[in-house]
N, C-alpha and C positions, 0 to 999 in steps of 0.2 A: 457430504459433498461440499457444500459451504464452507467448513474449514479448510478443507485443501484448494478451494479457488482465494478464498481470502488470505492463505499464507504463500503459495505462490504470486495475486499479486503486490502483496507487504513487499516482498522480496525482490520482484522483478522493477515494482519500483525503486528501492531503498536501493538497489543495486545501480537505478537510473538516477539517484539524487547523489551515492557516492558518487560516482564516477564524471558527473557534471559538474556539480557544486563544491564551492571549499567546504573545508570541513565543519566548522560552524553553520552554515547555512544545510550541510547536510543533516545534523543534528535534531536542527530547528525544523527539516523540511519532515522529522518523520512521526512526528505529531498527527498532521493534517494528509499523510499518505496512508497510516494507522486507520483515522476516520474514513480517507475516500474507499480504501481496499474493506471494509467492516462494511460500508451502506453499497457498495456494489456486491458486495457476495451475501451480506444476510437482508437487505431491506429490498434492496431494488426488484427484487421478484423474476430477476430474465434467467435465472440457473431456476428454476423451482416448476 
């Protein structure tokens, strides 16, 4: 269950950083949406 919330929202973000941001900054944005999408589906404990 974890993986499929954490890659849906990879995606739903990375989908929200292309489509806002240049493309550099889209790039650079998917670092730190990698980490937030990873600590809201495996650490944060509200899916479990």
């Amino acid at each position: 269950m974890e993986k499929k919330i954490f890659w849906t929202l990879f995606l739903g973000l990375g989908l929200v950083a292309d489509f806002s941001l240049p493309l550099l900054w889209a790039l650079v944005a998917t670092i730190p949406i990698a980490v937030v999408s990873w600590w809201v589906a495996y650490r944060s404990n509200w899916f479990s």
